[in-house]
PDB file of N, CA, C and O in Angstrom:
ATOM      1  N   UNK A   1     208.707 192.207 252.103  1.00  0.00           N
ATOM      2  CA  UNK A   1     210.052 191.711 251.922  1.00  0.00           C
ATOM      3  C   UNK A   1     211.014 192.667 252.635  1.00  0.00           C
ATOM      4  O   UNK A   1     211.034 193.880 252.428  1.00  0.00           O
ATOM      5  N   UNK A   2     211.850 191.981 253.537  1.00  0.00           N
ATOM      6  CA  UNK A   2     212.812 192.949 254.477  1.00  0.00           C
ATOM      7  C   UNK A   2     214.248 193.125 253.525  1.00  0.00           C
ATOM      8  O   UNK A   2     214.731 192.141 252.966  1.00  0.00           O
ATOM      9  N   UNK A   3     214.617 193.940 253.457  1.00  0.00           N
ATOM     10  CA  UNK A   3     215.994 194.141 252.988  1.00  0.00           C
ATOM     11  C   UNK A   3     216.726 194.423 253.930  1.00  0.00           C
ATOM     12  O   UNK A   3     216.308 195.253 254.737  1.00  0.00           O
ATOM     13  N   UNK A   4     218.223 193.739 254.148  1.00  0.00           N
ATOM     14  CA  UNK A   4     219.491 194.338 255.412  1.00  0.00           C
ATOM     15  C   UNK A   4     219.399 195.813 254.758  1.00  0.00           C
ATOM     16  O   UNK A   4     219.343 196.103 253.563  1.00  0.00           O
ATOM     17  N   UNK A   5     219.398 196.545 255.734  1.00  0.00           N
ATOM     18  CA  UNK A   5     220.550 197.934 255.784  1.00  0.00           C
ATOM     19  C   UNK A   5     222.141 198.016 255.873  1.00  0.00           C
ATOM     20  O   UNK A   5     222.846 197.976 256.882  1.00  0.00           O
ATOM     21  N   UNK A   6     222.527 198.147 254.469  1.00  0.00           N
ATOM     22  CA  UNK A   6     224.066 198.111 254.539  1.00  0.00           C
ATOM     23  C   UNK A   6     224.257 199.281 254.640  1.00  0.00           C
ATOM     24  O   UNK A   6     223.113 199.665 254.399  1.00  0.00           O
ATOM     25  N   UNK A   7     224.901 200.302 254.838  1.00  0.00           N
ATOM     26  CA  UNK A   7     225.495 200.901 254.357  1.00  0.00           C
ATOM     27  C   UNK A   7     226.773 202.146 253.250  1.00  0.00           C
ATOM     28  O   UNK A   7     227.164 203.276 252.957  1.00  0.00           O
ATOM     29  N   UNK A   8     226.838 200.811 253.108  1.00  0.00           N
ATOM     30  CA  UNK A   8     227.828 200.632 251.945  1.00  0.00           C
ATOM     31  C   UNK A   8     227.260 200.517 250.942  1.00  0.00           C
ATOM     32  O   UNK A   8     227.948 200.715 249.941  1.00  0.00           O
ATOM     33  N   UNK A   9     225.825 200.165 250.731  1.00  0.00           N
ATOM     34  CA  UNK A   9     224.999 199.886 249.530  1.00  0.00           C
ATOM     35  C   UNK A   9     225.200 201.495 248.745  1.00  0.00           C
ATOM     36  O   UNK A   9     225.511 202.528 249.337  1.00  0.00           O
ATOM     37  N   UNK A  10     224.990 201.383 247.618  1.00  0.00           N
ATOM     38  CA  UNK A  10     224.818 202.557 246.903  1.00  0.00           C
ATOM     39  C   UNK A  10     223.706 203.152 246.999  1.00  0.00           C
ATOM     40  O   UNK A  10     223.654 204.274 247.503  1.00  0.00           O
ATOM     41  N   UNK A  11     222.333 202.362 246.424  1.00  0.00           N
ATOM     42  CA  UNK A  11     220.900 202.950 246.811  1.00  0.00           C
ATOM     43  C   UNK A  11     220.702 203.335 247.936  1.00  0.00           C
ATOM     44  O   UNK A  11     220.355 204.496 248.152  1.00  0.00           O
ATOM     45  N   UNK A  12     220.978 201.956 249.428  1.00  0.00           N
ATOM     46  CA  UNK A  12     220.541 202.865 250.577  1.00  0.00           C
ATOM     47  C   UNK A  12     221.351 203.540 250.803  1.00  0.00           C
ATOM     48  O   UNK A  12     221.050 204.142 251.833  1.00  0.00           O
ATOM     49  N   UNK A  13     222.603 203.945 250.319  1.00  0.00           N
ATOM     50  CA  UNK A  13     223.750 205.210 250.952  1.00  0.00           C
ATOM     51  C   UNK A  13     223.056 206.605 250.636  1.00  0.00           C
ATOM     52  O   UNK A  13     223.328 207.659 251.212  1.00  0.00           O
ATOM     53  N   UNK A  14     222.078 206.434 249.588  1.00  0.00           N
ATOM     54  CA  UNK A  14     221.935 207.470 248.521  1.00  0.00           C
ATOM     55  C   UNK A  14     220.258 207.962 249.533  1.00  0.00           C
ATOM     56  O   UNK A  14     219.984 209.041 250.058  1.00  0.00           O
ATOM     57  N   UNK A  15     219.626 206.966 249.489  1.00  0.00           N
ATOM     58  CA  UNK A  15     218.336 207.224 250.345  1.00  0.00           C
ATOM     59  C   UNK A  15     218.139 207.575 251.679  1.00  0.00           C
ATOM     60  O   UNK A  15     217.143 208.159 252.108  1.00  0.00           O
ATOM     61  N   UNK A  16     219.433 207.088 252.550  1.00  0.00           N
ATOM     62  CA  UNK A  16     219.329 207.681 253.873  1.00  0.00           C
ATOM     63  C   UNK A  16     220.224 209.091 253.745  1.00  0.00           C
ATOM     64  O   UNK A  16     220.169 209.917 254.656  1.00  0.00           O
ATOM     65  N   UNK A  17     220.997 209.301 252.641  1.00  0.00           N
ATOM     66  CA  UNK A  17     221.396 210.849 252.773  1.00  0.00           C
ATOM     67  C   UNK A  17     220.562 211.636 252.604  1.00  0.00           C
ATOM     68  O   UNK A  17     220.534 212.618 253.346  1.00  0.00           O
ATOM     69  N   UNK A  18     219.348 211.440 251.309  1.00  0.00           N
ATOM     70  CA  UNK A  18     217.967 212.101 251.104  1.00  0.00           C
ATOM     71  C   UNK A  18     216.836 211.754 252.084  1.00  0.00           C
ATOM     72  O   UNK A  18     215.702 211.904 251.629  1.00  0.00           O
ATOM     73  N   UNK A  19     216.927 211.382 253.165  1.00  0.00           N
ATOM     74  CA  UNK A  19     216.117 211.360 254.232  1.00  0.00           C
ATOM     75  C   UNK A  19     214.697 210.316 253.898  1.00  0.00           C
ATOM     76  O   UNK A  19     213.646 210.438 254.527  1.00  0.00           O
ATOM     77  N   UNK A  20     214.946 209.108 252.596  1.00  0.00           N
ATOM     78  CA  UNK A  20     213.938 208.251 252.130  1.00  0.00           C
ATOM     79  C   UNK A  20     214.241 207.245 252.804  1.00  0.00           C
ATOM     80  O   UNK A  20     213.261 206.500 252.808  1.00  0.00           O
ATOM     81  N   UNK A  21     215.359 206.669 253.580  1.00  0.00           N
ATOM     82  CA  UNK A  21     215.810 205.355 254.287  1.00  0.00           C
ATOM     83  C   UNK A  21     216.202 205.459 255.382  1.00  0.00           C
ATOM     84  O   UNK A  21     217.007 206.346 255.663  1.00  0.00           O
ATOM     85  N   UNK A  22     215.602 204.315 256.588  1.00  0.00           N
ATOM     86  CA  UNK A  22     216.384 204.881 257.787  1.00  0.00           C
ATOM     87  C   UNK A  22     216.666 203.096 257.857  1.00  0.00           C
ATOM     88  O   UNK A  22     216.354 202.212 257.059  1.00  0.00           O
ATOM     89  N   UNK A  23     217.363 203.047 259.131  1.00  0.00           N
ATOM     90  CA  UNK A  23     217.515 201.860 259.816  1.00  0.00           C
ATOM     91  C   UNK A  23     216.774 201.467 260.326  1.00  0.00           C
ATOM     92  O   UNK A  23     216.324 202.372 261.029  1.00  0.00           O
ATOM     93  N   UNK A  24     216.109 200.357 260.523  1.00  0.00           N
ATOM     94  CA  UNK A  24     215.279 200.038 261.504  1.00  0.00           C
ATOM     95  C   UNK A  24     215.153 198.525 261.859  1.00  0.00           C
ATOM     96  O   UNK A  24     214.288 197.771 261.415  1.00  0.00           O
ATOM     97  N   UNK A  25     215.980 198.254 262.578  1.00  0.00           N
ATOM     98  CA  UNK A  25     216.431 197.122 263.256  1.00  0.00           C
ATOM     99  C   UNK A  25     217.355 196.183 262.292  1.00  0.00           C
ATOM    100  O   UNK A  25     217.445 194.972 262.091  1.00  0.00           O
ATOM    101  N   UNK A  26     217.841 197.079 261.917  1.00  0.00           N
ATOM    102  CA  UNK A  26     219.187 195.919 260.504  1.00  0.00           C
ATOM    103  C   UNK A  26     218.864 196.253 259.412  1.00  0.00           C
ATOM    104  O   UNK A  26     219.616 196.492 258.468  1.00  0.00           O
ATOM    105  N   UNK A  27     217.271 196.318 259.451  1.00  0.00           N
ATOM    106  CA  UNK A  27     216.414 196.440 257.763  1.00  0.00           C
ATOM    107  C   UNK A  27     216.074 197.775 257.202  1.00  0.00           C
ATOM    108  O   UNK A  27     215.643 198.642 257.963  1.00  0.00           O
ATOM    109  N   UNK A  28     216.238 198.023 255.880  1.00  0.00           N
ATOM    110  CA  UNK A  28     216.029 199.190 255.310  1.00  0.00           C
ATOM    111  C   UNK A  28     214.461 199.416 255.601  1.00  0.00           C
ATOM    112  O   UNK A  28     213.652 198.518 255.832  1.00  0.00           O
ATOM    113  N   UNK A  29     214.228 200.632 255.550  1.00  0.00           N
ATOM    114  CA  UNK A  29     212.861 201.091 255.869  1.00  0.00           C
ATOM    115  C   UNK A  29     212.247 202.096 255.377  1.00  0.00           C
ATOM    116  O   UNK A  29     213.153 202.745 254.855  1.00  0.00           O
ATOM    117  N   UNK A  30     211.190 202.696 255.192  1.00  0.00           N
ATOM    118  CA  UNK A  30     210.792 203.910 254.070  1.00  0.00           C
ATOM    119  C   UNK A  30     210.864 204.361 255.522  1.00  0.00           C
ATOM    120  O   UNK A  30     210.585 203.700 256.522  1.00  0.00           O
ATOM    121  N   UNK A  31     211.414 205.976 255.415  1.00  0.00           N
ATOM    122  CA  UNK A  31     211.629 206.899 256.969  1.00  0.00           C
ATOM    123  C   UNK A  31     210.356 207.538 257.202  1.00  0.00           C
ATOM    124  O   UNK A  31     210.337 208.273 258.190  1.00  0.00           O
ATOM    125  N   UNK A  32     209.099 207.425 256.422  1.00  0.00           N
ATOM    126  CA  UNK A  32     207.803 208.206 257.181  1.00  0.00           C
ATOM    127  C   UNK A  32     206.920 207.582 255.854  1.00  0.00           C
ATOM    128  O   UNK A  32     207.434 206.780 255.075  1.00  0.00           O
ATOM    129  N   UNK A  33     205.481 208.083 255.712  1.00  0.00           N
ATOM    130  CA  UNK A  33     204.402 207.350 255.488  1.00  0.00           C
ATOM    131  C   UNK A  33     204.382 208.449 254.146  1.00  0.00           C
ATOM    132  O   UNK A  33     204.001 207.992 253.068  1.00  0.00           O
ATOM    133  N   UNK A  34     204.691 209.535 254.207  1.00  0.00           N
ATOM    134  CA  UNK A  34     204.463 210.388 252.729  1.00  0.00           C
ATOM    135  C   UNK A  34     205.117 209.909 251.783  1.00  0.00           C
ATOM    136  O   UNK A  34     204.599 209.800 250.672  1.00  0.00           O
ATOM    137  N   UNK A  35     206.812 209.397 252.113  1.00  0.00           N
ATOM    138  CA  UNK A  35     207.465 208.861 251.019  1.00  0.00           C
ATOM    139  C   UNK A  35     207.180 207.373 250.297  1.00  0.00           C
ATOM    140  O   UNK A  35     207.376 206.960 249.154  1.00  0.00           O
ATOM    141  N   UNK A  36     206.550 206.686 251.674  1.00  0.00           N
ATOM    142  CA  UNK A  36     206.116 205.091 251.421  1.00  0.00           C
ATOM    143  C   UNK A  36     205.369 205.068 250.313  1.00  0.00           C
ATOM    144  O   UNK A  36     205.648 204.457 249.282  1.00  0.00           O
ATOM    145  N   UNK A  37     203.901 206.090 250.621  1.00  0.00           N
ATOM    146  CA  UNK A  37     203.521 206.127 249.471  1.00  0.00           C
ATOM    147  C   UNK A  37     204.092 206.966 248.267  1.00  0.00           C
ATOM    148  O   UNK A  37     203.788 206.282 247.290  1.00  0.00           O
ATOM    149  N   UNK A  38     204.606 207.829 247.916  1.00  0.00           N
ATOM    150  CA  UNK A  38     205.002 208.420 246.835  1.00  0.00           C
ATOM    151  C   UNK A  38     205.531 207.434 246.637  1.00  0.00           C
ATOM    152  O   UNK A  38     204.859 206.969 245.717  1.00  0.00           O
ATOM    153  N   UNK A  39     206.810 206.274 246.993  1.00  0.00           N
ATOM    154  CA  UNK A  39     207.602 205.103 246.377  1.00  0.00           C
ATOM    155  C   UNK A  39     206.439 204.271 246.090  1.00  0.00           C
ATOM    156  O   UNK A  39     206.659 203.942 244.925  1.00  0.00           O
ATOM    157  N   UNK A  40     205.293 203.705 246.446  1.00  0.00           N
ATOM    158  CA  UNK A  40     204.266 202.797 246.016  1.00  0.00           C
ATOM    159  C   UNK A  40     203.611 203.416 244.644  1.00  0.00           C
ATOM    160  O   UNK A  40     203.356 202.764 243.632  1.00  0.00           O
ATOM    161  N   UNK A  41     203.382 204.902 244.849  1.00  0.00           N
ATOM    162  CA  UNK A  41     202.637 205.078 243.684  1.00  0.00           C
ATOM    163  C   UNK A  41     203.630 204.600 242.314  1.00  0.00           C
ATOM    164  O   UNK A  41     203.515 203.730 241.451  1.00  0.00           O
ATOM    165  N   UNK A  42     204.921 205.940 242.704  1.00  0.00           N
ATOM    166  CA  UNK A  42     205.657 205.369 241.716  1.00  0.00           C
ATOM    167  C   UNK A  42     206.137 203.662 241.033  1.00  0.00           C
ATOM    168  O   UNK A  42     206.395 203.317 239.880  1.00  0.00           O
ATOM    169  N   UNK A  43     206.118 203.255 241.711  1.00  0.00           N
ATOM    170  CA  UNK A  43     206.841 201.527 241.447  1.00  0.00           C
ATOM    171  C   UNK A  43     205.621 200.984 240.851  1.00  0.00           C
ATOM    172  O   UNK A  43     205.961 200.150 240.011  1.00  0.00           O
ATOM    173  N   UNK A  44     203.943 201.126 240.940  1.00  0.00           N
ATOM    174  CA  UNK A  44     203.043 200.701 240.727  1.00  0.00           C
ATOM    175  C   UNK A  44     202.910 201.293 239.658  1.00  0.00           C
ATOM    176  O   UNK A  44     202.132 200.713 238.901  1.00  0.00           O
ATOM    177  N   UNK A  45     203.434 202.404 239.187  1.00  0.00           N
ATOM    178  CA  UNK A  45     202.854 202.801 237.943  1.00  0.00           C
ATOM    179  C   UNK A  45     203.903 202.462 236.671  1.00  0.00           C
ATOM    180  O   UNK A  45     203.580 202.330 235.490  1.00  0.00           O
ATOM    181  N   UNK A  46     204.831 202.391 237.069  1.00  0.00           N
ATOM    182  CA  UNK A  46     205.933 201.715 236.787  1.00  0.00           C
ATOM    183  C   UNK A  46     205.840 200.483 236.304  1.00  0.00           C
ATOM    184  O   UNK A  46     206.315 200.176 235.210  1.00  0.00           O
ATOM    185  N   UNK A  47     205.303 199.775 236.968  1.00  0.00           N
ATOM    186  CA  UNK A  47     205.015 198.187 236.856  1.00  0.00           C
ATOM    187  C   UNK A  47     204.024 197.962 236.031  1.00  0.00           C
ATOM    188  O   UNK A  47     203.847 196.816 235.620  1.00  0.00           O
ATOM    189  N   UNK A  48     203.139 199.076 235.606  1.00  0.00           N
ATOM    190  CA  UNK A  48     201.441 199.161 235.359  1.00  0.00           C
ATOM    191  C   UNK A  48     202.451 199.395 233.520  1.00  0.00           C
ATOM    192  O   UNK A  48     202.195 198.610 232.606  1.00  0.00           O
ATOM    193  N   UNK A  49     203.329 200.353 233.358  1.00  0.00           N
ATOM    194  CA  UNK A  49     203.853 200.979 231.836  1.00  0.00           C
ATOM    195  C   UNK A  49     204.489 199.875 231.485  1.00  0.00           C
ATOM    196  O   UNK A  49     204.900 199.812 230.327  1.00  0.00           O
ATOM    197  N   UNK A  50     204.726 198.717 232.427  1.00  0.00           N
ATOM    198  CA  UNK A  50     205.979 197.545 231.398  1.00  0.00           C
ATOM    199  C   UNK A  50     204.575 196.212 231.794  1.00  0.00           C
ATOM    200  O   UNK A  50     204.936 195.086 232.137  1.00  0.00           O
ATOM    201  N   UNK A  51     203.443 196.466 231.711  1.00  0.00           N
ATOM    202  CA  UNK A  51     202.478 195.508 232.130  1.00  0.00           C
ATOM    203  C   UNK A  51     202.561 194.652 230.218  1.00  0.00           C
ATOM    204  O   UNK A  51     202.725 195.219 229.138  1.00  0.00           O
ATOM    205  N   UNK A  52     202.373 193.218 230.519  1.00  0.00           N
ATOM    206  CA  UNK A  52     202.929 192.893 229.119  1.00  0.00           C
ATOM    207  C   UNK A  52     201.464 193.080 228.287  1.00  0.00           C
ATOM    208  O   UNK A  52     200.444 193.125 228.974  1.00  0.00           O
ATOM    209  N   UNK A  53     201.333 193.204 226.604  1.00  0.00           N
ATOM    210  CA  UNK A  53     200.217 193.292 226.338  1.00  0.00           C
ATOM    211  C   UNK A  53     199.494 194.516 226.338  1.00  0.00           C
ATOM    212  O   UNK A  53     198.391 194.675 225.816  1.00  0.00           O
ATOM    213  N   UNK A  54     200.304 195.564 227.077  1.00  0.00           N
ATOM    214  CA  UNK A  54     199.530 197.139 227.691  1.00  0.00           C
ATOM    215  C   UNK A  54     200.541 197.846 226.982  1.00  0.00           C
ATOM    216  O   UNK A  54     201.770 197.818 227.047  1.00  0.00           O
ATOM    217  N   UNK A  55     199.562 198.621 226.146  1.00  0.00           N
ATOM    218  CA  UNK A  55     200.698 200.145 225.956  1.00  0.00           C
ATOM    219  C   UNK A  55     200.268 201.384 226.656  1.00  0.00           C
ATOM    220  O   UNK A  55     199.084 201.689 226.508  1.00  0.00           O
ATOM    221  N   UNK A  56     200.953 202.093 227.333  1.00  0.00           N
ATOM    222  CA  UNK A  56     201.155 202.801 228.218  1.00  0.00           C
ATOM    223  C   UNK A  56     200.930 204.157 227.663  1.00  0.00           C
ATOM    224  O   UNK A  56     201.822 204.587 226.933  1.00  0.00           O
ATOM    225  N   UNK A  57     199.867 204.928 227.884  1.00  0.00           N
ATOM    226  CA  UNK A  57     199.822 206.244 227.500  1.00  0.00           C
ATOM    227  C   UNK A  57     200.011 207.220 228.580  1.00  0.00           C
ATOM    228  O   UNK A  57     199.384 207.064 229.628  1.00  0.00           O
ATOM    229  N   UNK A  58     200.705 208.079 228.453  1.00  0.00           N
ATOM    230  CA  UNK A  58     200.716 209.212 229.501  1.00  0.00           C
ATOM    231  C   UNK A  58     199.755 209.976 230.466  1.00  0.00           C
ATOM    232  O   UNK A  58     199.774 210.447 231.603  1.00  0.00           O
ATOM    233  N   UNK A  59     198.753 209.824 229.219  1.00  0.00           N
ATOM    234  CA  UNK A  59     197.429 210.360 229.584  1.00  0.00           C
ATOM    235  C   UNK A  59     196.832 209.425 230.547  1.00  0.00           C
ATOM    236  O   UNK A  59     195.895 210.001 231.098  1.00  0.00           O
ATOM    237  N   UNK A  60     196.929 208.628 230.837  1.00  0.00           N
ATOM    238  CA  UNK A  60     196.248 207.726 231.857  1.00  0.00           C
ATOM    239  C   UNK A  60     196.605 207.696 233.098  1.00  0.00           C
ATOM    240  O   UNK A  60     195.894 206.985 233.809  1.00  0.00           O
ATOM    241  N   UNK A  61     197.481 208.237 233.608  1.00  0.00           N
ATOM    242  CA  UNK A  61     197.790 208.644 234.829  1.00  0.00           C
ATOM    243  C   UNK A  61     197.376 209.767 235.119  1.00  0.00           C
ATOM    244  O   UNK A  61     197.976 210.827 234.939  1.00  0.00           O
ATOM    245  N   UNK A  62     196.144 209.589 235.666  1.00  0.00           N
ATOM    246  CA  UNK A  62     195.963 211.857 236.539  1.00  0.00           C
ATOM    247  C   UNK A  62     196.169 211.769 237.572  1.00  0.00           C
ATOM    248  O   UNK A  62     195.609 210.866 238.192  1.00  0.00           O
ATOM    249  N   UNK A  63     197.051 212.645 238.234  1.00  0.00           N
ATOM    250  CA  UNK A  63     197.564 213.482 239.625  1.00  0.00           C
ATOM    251  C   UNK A  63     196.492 214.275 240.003  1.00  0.00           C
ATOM    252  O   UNK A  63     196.068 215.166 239.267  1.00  0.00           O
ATOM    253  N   UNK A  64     195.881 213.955 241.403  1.00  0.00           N
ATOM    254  CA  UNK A  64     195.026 214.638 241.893  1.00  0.00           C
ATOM    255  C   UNK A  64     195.279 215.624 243.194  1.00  0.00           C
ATOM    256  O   UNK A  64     195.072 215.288 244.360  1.00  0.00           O
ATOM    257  N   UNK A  65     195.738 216.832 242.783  1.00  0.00           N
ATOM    258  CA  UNK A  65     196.547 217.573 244.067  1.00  0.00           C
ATOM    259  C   UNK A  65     195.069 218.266 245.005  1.00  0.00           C
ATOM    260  O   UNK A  65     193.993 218.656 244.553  1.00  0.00           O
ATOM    261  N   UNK A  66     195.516 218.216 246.303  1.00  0.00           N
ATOM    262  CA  UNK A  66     194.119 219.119 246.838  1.00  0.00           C
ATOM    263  C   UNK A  66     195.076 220.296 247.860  1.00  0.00           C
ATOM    264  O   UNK A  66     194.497 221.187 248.482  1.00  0.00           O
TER     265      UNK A  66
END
């Protein structure tokens, strides 16, 4: 799903000052592949804690740093 790049938006005003949004041809865009995913993990896990029927324990998410 493409979103315009406004400017004026609050979120993308806020994401291309933190270097998470760029322009890219009108449409908002994740600015490199580390943040794409850090925003996927997050939104997925996100989506996974309001899953209906699921209660969400903390413990079920492990971070695997190398």
């Amino acid at each position: 799903m493409l979103y315009p790049y406004h400017e004026y938006n609050k979120v993308i005003n806020i994401g291309t000052m933190l270097g998470f949004i760029k322009d890219k041809e009108g449409a908002a865009a994740v600015s490199n592949r580390i943040f794409e995913m850090q925003l996927y993990s997050y939104f997925m896990h996100k989506a996974a804690a309001s899953a209906p029927g699921k209660k969400f324990k903390r413990k079920e998410i492990q971070y695997q740093y190398e």
